[in-house]
C-alpha positions as CSV (number, residue, x, y, z in Angstrom):
1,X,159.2,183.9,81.2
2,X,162.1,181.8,80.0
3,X,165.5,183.5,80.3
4,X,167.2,184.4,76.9
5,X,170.4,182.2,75.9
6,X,172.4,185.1,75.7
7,X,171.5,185.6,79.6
8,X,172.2,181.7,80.5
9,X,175.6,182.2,78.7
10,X,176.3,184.9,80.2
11,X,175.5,183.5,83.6
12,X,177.4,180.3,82.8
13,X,180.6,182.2,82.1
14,X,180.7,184.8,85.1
15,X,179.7,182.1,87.7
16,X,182.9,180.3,87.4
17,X,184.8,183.8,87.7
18,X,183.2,184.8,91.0
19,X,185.0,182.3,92.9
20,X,187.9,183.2,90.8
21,X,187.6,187.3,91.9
22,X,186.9,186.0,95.5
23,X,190.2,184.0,95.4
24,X,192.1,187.0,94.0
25,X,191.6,188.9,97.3
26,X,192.9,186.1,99.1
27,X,196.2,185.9,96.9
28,X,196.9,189.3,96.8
29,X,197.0,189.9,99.9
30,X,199.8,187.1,100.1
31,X,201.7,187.7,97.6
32,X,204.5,190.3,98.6
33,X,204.7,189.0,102.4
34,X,204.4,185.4,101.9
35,X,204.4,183.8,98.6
36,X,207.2,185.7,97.0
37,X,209.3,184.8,99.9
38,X,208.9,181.2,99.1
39,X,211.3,179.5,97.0
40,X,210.1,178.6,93.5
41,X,211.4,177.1,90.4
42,X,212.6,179.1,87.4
43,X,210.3,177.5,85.2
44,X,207.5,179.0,87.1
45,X,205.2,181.5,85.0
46,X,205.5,185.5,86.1
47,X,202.4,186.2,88.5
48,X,201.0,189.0,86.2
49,X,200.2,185.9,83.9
50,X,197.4,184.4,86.4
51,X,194.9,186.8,86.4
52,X,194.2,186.9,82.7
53,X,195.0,183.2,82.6
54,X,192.2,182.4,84.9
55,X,189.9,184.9,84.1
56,X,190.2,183.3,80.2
57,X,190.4,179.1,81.7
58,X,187.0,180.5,84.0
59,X,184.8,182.0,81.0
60,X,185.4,179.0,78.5
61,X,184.6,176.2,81.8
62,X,181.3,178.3,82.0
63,X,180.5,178.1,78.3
64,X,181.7,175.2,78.2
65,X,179.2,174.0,81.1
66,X,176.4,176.4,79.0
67,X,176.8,173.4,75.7
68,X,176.5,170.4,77.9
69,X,173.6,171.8,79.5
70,X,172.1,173.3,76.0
71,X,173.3,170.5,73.8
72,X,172.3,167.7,76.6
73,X,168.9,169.1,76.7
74,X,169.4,170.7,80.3
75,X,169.6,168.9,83.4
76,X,168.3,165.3,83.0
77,X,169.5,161.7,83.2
78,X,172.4,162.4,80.4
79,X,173.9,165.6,81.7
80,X,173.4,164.9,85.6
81,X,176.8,163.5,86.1
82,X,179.0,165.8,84.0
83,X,177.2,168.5,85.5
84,X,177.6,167.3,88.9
85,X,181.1,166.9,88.1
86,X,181.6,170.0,86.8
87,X,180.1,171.6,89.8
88,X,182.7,169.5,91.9
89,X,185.6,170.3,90.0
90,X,184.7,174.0,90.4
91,X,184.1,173.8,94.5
92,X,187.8,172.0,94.2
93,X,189.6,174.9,91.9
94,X,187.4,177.5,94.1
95,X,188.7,175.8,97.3
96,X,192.7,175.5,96.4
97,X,193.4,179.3,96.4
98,X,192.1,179.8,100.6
99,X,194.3,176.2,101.4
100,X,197.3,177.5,99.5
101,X,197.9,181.2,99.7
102,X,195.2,181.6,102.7
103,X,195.8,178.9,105.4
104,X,199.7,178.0,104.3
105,X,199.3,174.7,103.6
106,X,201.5,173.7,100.7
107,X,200.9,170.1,101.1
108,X,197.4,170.1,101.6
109,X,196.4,172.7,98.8
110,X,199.1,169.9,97.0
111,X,196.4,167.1,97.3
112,X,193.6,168.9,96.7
113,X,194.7,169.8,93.5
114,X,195.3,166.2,92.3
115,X,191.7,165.8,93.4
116,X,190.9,169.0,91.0
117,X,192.7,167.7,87.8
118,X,191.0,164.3,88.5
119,X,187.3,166.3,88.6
120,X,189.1,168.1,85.2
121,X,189.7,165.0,83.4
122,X,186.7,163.8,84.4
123,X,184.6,166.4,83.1
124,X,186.7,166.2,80.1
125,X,185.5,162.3,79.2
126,X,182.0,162.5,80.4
127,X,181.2,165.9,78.5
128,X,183.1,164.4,75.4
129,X,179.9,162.4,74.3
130,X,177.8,165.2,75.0
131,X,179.6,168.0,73.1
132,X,183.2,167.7,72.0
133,X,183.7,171.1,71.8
134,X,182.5,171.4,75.4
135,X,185.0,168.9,76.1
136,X,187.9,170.7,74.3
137,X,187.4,173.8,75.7
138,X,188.2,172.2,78.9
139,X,191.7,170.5,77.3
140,X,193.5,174.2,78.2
141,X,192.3,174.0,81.5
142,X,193.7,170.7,82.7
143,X,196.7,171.5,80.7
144,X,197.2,174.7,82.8
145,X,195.8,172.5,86.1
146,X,198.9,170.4,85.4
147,X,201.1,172.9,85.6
148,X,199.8,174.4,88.4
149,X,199.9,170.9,90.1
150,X,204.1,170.4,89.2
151,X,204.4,174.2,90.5
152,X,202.5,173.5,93.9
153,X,204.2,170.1,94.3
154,X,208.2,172.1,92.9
155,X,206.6,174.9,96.2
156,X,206.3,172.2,98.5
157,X,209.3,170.5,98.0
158,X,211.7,173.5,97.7
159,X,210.2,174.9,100.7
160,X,209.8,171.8,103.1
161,X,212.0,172.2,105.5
162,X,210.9,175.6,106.3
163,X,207.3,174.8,107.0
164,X,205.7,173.2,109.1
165,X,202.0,171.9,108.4
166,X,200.3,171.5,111.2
């Protein structure tokens, strides 16, 4: 028996926010004795903003990934590749949060985030043809992925001399 749509959607927008919840342990836990230590810029959102940033950027990825796979007629020859992208791009934004707040390294999280808005952008132009609303539901994300990426290069740089990567 085929699953309802409401049940797929539903699916398609938590998935993206497990990874986000399991990240949330990991950055709390660094917050008050590591990451506000670090010197940041003042253009810098306030941290209280993150959580219901990302909870909001998570849900519309996964409905977003829901019209692709509905409007592209599942997973076949036309929605392989943005799908596979998407699933990339996810693994990347799922994986920045344990390199940056868990492991320390500014530099590394730093280029694996220019990897992540790449797999954004991506997703973006290949789920565009597909469904454009799909594709601009994704716009807020890499917008908010940009920022992200000038904040964890501005952490980097401001706080260089003081680490050391190993």
């Amino acid at each position: 028996m085929p699953l309802p749509n409401w049940a797929i959607i539903a699916g398609a927008c938590i998935l993206p926010n497990v990874g986000g919840w399991a990240g949330g342990f990991v950055t709390r836990s660094q917050i008050k004795s590591w990451y506000e230590v670090l010197k940041k810029p003042s253009w810098r959102p306030p941290n209280w903003a993150f959580g219901p940033v990302w909870t909001t950027l998570y849900t519309s990825m996964g409905y977003a990934s829901y019209l692709v796979w509905s409007e592209g007629g599942g997973f076949n020859e036309t929605t392989k590749i943005p799908l596979m992208l998407y699933g990339a791009q996810l693994a990347l934004n799922w994986a920045w949060t344990p390199i940056f707040f868990g492991s320390h390294k500014l530099g590394a999280a730093l280029v694996e985030i220019t990897f992540l808005w790449a797999g954004v952008a991506g997703c973006i132009y290949t789920f565009y043809p597909i469904s454009k609303l799909a594709a601009g539901l994704l716009v807020p994300y890499l917008s908010w992925v940009s920022l992200a990426t000038a904040l964890n290069y501005s952490i980097w740089q401001m706080n260089k001399p003081a680490i050391k990567e190993e």
